[in-house]
C-alpha positions in Angstrom: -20.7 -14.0 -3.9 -17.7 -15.5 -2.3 -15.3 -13.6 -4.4 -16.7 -10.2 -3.1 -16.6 -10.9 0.0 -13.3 -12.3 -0.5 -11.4 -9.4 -2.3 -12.9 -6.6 0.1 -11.4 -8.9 3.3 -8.0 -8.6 1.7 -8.5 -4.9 1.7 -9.6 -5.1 5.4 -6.7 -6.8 6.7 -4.6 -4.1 5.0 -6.2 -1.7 7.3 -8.1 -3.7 10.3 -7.6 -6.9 12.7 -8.9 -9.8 11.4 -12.4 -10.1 13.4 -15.7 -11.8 13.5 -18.3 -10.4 10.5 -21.0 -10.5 14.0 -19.0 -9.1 16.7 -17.9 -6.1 14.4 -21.7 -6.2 13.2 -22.9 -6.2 17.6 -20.8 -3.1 17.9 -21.1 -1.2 14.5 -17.7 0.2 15.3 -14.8 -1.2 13.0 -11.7 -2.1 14.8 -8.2 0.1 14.9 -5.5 -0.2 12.3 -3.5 -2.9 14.4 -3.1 -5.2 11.6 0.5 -7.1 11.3 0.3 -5.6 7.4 1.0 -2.1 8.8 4.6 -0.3 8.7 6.1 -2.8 6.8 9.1 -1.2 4.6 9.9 -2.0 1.3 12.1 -5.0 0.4 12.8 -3.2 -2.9 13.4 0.4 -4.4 14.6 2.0 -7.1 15.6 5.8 -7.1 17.5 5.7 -10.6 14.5 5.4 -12.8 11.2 7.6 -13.1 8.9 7.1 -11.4 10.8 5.8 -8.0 9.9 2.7 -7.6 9.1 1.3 -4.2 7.8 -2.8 -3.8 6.2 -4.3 -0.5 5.7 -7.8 0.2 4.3 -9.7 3.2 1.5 -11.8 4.8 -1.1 -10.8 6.9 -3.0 -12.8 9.6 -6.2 -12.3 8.1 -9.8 -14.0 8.7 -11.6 -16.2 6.5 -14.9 -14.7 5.9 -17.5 -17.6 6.2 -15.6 -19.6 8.5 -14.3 -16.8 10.8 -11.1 -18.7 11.8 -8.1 -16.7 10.9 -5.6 -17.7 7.8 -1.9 -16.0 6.1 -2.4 -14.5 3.0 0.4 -13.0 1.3 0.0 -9.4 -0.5 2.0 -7.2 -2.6 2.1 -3.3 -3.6 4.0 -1.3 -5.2 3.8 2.1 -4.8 5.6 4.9 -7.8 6.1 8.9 -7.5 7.4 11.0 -10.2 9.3 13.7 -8.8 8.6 15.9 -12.0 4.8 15.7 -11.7 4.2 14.8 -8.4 2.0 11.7 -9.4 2.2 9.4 -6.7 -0.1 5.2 -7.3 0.0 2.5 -5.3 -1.2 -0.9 -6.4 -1.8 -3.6 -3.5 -2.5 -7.4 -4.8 -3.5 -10.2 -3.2 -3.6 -13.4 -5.5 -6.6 -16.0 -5.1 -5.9 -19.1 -3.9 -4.9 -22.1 -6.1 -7.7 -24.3 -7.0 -6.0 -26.9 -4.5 -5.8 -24.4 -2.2 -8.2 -23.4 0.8 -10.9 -20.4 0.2 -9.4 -17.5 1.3 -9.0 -13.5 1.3 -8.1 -12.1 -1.8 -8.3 -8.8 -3.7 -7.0 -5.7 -5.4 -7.0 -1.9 -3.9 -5.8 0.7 -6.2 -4.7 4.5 -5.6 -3.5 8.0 -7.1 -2.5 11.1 -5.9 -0.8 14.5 -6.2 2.3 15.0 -4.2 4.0 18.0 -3.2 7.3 15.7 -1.9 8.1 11.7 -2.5 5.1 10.4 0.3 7.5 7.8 0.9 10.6 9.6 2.0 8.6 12.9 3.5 6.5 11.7 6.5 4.4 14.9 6.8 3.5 15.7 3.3 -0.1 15.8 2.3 -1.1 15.0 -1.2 -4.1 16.4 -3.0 -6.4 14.9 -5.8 -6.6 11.7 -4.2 -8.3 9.0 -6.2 -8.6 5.7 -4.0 -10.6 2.5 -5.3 -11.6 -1.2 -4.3 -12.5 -4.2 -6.3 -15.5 -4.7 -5.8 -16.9 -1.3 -4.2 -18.5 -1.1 -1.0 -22.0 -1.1 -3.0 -21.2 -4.1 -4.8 -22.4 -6.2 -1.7 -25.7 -7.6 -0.8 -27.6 -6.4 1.9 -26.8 -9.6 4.8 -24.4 -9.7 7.5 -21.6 -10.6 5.6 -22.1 -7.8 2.7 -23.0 -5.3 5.4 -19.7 -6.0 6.6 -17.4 -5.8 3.3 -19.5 -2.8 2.6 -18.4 -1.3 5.6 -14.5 -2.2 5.6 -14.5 -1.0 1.9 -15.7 2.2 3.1 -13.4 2.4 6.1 -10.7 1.8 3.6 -11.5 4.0 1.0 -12.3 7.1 4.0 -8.4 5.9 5.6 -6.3 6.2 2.8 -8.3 9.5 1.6 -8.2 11.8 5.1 -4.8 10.4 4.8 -4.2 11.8 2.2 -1.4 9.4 1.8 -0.7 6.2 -0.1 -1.4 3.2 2.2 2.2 2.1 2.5 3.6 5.2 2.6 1.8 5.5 6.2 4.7 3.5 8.0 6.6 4.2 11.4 10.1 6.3 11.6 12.4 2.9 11.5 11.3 2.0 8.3 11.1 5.0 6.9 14.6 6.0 8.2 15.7 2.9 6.4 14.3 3.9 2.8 16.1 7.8 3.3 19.1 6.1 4.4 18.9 3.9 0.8 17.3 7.2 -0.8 20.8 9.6 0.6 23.0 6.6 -0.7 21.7 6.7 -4.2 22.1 10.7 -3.8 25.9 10.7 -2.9 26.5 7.6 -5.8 24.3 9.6 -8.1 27.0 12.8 -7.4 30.2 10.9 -7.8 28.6 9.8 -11.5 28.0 13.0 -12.2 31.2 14.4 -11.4 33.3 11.5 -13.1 31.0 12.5 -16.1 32.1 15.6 -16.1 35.4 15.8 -15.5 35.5 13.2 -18.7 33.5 15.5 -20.8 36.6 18.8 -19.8 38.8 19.0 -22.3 42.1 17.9 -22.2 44.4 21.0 -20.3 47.2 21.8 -23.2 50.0 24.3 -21.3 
């Protein structure tokens, strides 16, 4: 039972603050998104192949569930859109701990989409045929305190990313995303001069 609870905490500190199971419980009110893990930009992308490619990595300041004091647990996604089909996935990991390591928060959350425009590079674009999953689900959880809560940060999740409409970390603030268009419009002007140099090489030869 400590892996459930586990992997759907990742997933909660993806979206929420790190809290106490109870206090969320007294209230029945999940926190905000105010999480550390939010608008991070990618330390990696790749506009030459399909799909784009776009890789996140980070910690978040997350809580551990049976304890309640809060510990840094490192994630990763990676998020693809083909611009021919307008399939947009995102795939957020966070590995379990090492059997010398501390219990702590660890899971998988797992996301597709139809995109009209790259979710990544177009702020304002709503996808459609949003598919958004957790491991475990929100009814995988027994019915205490603890799976109460994971039940109902699973379902927070799921309900975020799908009114969204939006992959996770493709929901991050104007700096970052200013940063990826600025690497997206230098792969653009590149991409042109390759072209053209191609092409001037395939012209034949001018004979007078």
């Amino acid at each position: 039972m400590r892996h459930h609870l586990s992997a759907v905490v990742v997933l909660a500190g993806l979206i929420v603050t790190a809290v106490s199971p109870s206090s969320v419980l007294a209230s029945g009110i999940l926190l905000p998104p105010t999480d550390p893990c939010l608008n991070k930009a990618p330390q990696n992308v790749n506009f030459s192949k399909v799909p784009r490619t776009y890789i996140f990595t980070g910690t978040c300041n997350l809580m551990q569930t049976r304890l309640a004091v809060n510990v840094d647990v490192p994630w990763t996604g990676v998020g693809t859109y083909d611009p021919a089909t307008g399939k947009a996935a995102e795939d957020i990991i966070v590995p379990p701990p090492t059997i010398s390591q501390p219990s702590r928060p660890y899971g998988r959350f797992l996301a597709t989409m139809h995109c009209a425009a790259d979710p990544w590079l177009d702020a304002n674009v709503k996808c459609d045929q949003v598919v958004a999953s957790s491991n475990p689900p929100a009814n995988a959880y027994p019915p205490n305190a603890y799976g109460r809560y994971a039940a109902g940060v699973v379902t927070q999740v799921i309900a975020a990313i799908s009114s969204a409409r939006r992959p996770y970390t493709a929901q991050m603030n104007d700096s970052n995303r200013q940063q990826i268009m600025a690497q997206y419009q230098s792969f653009r002007i590149q991409e042109g001069m390759r072209n053209a140099e191609r092409s001037k090489q395939l012209r034949p030869a001018f004979k007078p």
